[in-house]
One Martini backbone bead per residue (centre of mass of N, CA, C, O) as a GRO file, in nm:
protein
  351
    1UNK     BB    1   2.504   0.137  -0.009
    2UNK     BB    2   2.405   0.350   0.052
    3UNK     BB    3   2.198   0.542  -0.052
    4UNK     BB    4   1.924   0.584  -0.112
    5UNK     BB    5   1.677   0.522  -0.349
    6UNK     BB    6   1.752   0.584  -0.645
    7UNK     BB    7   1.613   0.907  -0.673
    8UNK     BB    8   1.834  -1.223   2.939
    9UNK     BB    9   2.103  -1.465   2.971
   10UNK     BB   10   2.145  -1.765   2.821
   11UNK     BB   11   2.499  -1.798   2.924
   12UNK     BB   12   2.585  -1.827   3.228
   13UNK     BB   13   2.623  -2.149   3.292
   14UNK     BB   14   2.779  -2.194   2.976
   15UNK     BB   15   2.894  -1.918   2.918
   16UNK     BB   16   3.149  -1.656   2.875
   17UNK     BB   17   3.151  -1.348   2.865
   18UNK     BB   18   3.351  -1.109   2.912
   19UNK     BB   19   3.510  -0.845   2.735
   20UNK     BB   20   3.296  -0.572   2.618
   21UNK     BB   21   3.493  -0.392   2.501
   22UNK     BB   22   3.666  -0.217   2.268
   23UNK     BB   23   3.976  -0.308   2.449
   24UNK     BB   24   3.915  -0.578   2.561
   25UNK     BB   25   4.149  -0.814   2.418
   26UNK     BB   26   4.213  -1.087   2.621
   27UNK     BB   27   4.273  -1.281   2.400
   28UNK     BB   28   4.111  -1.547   2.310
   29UNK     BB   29   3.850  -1.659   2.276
   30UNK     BB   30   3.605  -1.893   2.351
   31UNK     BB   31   3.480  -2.208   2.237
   32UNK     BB   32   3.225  -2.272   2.145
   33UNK     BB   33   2.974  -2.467   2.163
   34UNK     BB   34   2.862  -2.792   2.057
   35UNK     BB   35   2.617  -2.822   2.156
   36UNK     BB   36   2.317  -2.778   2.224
   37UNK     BB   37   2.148  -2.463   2.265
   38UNK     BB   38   1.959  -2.277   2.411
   39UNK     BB   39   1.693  -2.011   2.423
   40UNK     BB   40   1.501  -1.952   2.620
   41UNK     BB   41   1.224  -1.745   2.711
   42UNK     BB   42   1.030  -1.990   2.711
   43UNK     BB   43   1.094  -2.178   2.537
   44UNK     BB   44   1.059  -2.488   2.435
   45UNK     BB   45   1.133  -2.772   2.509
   46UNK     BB   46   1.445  -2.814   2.263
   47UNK     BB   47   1.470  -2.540   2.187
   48UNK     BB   48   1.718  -2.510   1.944
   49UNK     BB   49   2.059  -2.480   1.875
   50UNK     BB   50   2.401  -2.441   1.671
   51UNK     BB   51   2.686  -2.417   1.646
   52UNK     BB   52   2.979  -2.380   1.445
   53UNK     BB   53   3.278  -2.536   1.367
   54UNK     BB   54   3.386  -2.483   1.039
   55UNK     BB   55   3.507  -2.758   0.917
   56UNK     BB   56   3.359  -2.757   0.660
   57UNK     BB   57   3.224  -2.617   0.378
   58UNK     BB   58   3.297  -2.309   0.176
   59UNK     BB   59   3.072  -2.049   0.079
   60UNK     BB   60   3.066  -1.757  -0.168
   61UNK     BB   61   2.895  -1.445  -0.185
   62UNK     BB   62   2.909  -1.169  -0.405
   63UNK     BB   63   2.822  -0.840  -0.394
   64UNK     BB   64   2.853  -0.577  -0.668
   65UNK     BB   65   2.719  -0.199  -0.736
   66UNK     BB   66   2.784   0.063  -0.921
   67UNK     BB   67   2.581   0.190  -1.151
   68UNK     BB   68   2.653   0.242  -1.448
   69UNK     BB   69   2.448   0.494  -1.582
   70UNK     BB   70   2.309   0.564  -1.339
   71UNK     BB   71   2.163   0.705  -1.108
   72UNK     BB   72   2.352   0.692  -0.827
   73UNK     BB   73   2.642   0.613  -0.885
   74UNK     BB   74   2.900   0.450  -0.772
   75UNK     BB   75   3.268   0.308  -0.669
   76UNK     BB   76   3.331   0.099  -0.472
   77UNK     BB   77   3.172  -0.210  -0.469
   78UNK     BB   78   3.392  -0.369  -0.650
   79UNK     BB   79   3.607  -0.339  -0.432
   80UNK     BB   80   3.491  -0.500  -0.224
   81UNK     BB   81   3.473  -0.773  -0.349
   82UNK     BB   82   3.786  -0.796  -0.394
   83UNK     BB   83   3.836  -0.726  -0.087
   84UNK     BB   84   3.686  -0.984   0.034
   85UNK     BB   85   3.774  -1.236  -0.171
   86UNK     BB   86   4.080  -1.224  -0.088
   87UNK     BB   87   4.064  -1.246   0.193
   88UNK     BB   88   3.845  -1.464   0.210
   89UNK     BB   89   4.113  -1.686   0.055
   90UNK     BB   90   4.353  -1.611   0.236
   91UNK     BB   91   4.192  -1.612   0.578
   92UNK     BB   92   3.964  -1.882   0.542
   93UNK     BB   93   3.961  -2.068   0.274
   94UNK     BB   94   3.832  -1.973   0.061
   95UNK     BB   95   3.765  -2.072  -0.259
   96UNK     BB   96   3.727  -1.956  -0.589
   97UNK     BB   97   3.535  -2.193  -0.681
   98UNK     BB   98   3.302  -2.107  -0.422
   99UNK     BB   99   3.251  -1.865  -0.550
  100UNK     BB  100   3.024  -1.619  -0.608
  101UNK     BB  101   3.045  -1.311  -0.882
  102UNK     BB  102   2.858  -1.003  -0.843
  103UNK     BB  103   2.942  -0.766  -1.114
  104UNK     BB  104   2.885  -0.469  -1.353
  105UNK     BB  105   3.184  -0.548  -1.512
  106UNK     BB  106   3.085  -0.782  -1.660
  107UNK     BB  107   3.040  -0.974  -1.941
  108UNK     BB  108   2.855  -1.208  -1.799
  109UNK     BB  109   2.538  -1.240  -1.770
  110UNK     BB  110   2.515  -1.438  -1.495
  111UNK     BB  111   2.731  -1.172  -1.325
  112UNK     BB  112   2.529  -1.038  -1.322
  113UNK     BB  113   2.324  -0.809  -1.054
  114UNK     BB  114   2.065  -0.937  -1.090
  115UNK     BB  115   1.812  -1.029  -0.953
  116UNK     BB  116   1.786  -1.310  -1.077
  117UNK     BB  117   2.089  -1.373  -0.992
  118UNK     BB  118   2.058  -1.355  -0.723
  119UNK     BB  119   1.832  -1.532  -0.630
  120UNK     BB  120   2.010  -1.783  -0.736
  121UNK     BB  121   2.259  -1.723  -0.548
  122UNK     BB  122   2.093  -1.789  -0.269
  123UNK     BB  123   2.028  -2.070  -0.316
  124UNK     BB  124   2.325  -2.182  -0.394
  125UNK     BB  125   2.470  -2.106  -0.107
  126UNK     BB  126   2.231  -2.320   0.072
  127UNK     BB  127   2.282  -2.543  -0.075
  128UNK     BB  128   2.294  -2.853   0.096
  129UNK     BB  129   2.375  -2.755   0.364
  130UNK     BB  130   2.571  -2.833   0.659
  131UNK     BB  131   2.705  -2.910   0.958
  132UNK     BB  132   2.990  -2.715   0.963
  133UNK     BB  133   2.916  -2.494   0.792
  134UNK     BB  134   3.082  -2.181   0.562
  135UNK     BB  135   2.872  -1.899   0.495
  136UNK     BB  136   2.908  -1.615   0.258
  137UNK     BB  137   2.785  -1.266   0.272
  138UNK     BB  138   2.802  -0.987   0.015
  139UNK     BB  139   2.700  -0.646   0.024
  140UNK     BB  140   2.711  -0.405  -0.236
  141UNK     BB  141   2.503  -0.061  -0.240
  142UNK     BB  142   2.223  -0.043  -0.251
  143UNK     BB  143   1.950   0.082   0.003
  144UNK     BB  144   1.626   0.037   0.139
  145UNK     BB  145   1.264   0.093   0.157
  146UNK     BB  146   0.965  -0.051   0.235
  147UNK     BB  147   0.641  -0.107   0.301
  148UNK     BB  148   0.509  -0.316   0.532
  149UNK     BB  149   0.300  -0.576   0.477
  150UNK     BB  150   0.343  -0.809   0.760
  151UNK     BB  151   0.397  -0.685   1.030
  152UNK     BB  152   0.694  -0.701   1.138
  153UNK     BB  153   0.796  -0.416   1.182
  154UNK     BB  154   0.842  -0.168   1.392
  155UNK     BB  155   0.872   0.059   1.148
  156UNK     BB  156   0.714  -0.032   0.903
  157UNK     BB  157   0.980  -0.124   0.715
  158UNK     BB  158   1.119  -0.246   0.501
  159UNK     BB  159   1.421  -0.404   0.364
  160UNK     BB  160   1.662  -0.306   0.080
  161UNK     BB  161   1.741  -0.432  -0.232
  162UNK     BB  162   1.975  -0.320  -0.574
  163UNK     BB  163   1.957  -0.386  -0.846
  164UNK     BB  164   2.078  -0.337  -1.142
  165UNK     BB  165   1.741  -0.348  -1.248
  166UNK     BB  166   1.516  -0.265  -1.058
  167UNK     BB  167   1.346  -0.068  -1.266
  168UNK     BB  168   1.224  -0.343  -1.377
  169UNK     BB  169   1.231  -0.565  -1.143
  170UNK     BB  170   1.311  -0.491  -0.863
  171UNK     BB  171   1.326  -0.520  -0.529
  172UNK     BB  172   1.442  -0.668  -0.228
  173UNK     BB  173   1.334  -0.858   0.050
  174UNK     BB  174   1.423  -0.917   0.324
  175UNK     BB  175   1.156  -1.161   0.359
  176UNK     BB  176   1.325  -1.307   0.115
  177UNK     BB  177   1.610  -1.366   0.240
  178UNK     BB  178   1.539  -1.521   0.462
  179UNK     BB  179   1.378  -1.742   0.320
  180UNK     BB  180   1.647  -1.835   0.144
  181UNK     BB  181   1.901  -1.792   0.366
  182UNK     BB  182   1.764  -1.882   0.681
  183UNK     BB  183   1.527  -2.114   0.708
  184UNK     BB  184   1.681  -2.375   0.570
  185UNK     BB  185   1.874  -2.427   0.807
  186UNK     BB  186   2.081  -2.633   0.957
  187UNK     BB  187   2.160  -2.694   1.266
  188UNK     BB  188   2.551  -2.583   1.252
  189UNK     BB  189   2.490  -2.347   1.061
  190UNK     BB  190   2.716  -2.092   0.856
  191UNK     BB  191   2.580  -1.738   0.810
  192UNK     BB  192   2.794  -1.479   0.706
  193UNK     BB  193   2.622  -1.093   0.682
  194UNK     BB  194   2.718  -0.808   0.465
  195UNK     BB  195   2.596  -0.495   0.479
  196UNK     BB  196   2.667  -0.258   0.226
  197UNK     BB  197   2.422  -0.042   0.303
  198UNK     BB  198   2.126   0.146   0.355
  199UNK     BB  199   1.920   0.026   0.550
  200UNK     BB  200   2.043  -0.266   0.717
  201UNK     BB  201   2.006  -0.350   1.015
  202UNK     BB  202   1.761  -0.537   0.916
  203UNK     BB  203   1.858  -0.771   0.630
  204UNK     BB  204   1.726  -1.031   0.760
  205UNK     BB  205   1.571  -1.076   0.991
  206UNK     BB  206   1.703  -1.053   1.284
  207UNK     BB  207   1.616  -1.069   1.613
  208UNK     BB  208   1.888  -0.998   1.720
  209UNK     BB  209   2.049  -0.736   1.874
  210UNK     BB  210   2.339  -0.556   1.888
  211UNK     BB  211   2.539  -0.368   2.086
  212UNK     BB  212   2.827  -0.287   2.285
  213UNK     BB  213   2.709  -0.381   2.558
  214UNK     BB  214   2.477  -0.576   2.405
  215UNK     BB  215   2.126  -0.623   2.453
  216UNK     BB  216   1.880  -0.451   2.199
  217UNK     BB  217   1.711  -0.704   2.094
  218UNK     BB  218   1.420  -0.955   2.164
  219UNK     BB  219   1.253  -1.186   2.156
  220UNK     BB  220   0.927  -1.339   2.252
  221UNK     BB  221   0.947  -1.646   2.368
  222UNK     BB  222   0.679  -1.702   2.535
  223UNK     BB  223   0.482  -1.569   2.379
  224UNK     BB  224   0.541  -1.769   2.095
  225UNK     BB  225   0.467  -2.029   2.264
  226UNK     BB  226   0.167  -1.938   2.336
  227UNK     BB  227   0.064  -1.939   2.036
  228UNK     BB  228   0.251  -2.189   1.855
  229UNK     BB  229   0.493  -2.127   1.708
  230UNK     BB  230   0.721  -2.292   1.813
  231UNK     BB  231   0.617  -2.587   1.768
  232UNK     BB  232   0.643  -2.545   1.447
  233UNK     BB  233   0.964  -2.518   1.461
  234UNK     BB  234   1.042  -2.774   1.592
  235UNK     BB  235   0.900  -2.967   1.422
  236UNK     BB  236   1.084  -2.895   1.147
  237UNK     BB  237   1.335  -2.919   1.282
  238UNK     BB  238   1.274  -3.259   1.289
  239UNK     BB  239   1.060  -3.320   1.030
  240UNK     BB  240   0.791  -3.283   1.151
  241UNK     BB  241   0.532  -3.222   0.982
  242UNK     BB  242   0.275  -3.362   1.084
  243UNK     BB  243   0.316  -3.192   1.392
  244UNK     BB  244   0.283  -2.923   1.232
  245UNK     BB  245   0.028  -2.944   1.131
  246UNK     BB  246  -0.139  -2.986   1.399
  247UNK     BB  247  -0.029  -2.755   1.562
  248UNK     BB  248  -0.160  -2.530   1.353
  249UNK     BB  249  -0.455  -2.653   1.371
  250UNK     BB  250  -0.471  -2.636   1.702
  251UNK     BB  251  -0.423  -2.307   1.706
  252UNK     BB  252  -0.646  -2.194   1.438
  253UNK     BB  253  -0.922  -2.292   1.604
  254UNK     BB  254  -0.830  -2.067   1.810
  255UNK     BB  255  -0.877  -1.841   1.619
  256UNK     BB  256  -1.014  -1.531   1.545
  257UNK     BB  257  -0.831  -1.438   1.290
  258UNK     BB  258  -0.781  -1.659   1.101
  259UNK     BB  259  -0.507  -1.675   0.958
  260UNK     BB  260  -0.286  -1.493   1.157
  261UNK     BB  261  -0.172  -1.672   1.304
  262UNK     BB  262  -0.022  -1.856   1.078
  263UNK     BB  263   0.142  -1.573   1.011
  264UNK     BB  264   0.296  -1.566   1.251
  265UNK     BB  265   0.426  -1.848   1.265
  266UNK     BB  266   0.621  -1.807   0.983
  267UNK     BB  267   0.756  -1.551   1.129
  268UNK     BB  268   0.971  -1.670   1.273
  269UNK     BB  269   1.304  -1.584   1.312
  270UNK     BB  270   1.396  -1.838   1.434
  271UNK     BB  271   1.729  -2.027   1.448
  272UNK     BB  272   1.902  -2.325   1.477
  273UNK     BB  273   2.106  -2.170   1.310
  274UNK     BB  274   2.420  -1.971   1.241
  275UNK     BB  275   2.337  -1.615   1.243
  276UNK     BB  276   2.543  -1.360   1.100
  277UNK     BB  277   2.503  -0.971   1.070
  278UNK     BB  278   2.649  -0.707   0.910
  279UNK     BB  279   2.626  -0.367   0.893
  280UNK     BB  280   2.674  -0.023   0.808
  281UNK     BB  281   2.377   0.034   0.951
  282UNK     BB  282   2.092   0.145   1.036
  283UNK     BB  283   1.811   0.169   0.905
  284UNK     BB  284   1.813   0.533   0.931
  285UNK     BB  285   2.080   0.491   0.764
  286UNK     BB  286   2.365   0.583   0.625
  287UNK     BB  287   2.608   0.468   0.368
  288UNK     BB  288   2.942   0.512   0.257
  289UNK     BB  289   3.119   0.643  -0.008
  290UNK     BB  290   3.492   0.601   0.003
  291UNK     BB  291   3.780   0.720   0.060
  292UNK     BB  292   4.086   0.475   0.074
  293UNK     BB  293   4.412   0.544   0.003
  294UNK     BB  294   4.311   0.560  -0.310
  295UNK     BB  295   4.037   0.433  -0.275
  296UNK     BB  296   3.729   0.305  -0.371
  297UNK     BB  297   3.472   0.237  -0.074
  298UNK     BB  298   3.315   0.059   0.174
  299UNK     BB  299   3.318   0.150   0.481
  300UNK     BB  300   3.244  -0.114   0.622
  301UNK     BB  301   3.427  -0.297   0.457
  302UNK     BB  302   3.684  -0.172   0.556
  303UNK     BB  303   3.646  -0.188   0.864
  304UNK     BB  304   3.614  -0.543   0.858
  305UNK     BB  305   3.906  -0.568   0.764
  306UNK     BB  306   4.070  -0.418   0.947
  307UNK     BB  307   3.986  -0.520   1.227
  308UNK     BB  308   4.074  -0.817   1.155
  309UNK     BB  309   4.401  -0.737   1.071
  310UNK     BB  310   4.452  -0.634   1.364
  311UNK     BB  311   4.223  -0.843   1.492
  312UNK     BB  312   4.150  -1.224   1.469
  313UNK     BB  313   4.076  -1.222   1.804
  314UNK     BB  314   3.740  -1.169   1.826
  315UNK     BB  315   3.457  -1.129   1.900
  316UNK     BB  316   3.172  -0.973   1.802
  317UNK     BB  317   3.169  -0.732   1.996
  318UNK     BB  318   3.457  -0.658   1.939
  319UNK     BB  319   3.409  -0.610   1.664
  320UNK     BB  320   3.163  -0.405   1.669
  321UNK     BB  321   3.367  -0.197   1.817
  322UNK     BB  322   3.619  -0.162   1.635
  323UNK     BB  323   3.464  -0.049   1.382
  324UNK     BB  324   3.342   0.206   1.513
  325UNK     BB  325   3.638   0.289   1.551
  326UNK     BB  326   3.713   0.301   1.233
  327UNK     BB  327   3.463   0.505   1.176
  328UNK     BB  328   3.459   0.770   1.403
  329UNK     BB  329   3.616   0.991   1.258
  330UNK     BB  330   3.406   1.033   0.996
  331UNK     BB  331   3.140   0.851   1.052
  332UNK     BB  332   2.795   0.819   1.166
  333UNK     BB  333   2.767   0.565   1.147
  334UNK     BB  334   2.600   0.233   1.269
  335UNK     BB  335   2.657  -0.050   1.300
  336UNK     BB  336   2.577  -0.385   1.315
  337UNK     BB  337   2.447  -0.662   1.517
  338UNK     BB  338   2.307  -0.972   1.416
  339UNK     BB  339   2.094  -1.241   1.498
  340UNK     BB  340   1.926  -1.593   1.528
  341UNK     BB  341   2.077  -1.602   1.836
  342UNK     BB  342   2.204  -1.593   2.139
  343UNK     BB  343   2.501  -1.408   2.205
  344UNK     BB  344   2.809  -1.493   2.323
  345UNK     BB  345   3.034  -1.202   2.386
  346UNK     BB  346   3.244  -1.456   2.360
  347UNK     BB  347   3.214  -1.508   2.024
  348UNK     BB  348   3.388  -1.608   1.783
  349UNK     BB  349   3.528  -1.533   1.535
  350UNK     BB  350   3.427  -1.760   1.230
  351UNK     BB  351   3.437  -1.845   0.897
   0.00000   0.00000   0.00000
């Protein structure tokens, strides 16, 4: 939320694809893969994914910011976090000593949506954690763009997310985001991610990205396996730091443009961890703040919990027809759905 700122399917022969339809949720999803599952598209052999059985610990983190007394200020935002933080309470589990919970009406300064704290509750919420743990993670706020520095961003822009200090401190960016909270990840661990914010479709920079249809961008993982990008994050995968470095060094002697490749090296967006992402626009789009039932509301939070509340077996993909279903009557924005690792269409929403 809200406005800009202030001022080739590797699952055909293991896992059942089902009816990606909007309306089409025939019982429930069949339970994912136990097993490590390949990433395929050329990656190189052993380089493997892994699903959450969600079995373990539950952290989550939830931050709203309404910027109260400055240009652009919000009403929803902190109530998505109050509605967001009931659910997973009621509904999935998560303990409410196990919240960190950021949102600029409270008196403890800790508790306060700042930068400083925020990127502190990032390295929190992922601190630790175990395959078979789930991770929850809810932004409602302002959300913007600036310009790419690293050349990952396709349009040339990265996305950012806005502190209620940002114009002290300034604003948080997606490959800052990813940096902390999804590539400490080890394979089996479950980080589901909820941008409730303008221009958020890629805020946490995972490569694959996800339409009512099926895929809508993958990585070239043959091409980044020939670069030697993938060694590398296999060997860290594995613990093998010598081979990682090894692998760097002798790909790094082949490369023409100095430290380039290494710089590619470590932008591999793939993750062996289990990490899904909820936006409530597209990057190019705007996400709104409204009235609804006569709360101020972030439409996004509100329509990822109605859609759930009213049918809790459902793929990801039948939940992203599902919300764009509940938003489509009244506003233009389009949610999407991206992961770190390729999804299959009948992967159960699972927190």
């Amino acid at each position: 939320m809200y406005g800009a700122r202030p001022g080739g399917d590797v699952y055909q022969n293991s896992y059942n694809q089902g009816n990606q339809g909007s309306h089409g949720n025939h019982g429930a999803p069949a339970a994912p893969p136990t097993e490590p599952v390949s990433f395929g598209q050329g990656a190189p052999q052993g380089y493997n994914f892994q699903y959450s059985r969600c079995t373990g610990k539950r952290k989550a983190l939830l931050i709203g910011i309404n910027y109260f007394n400055q240009k652009g200020q919000l009403r929803g935002c902190i109530n998505d976090v109050k509605n967001m933080s009931s659910y997973l309470n009621q509904n999935f589990g998560y303990a409410r000593e196990d919240m960190v919970i950021l949102t600029d009406d409270q008196q403890n300064p800790m508790s306060q949506p700042t930068k400083v704290n925020i990127l502190r509750a990032m390295h929190w919420l992922v601190k630790d954690a175990q395959p078979n743990d789930s991770l929850f993670f809810h932004y409602s706020g302002h959300g913007g763009q600036t310009p790419d520095l690293d050349g990952d961003e396709d349009d040339g822009y990265d996305e950012v997310i806005y502190p209620v200090d940002f114009r002290q401190a300034g604003h948080i960016v997606d490959d800052e985001m990813h940096r902390i909270m999804v590539k400490p990840l080890q394979p089996g661990v479950r980080l589901t991610a909820i941008f409730d914010s303008c221009h958020s479709g890629s805020a946490l920079d995972l490569p694959y990205i996800y339409s009512t249809q099926g895929i809508l961008k993958e990585p070239n993982l043959a091409k980044e396996a020939g670069q030697g990008l993938l060694g590398v994050v296999s060997a860290y995968a594995r613990g093998d730091m010598g081979g990682m470095m090894s692998t760097a060094v002798g790909f790094l002697k082949k490369a023409t443009k100095g430290d380039e490749a290494y710089q590619r090296t470590i932008q591999t967006k793939t993750s062996g961890a289990d990490v899904i992402m909820w936006s409530g626009s597209k990057d190019d789009q705007t996400s709104q703040d409204a009235q609804i039932a006569g709360q101020a509301t972030g439409a996004m939070s509100w329509a990822f919990i109605s859609a759930l509340r009213k049918n809790p077996q459902q793929s990801y993909v039948q939940l992203l027809n599902s919300i764009r279903d509940e938003l489509s009557t009244k506003y233009t924005q389009k949610p999407q759905l991206s992961c770190s690792h390729p999804l299959g269409k009948q992967s159960p929403v699972a927190s």
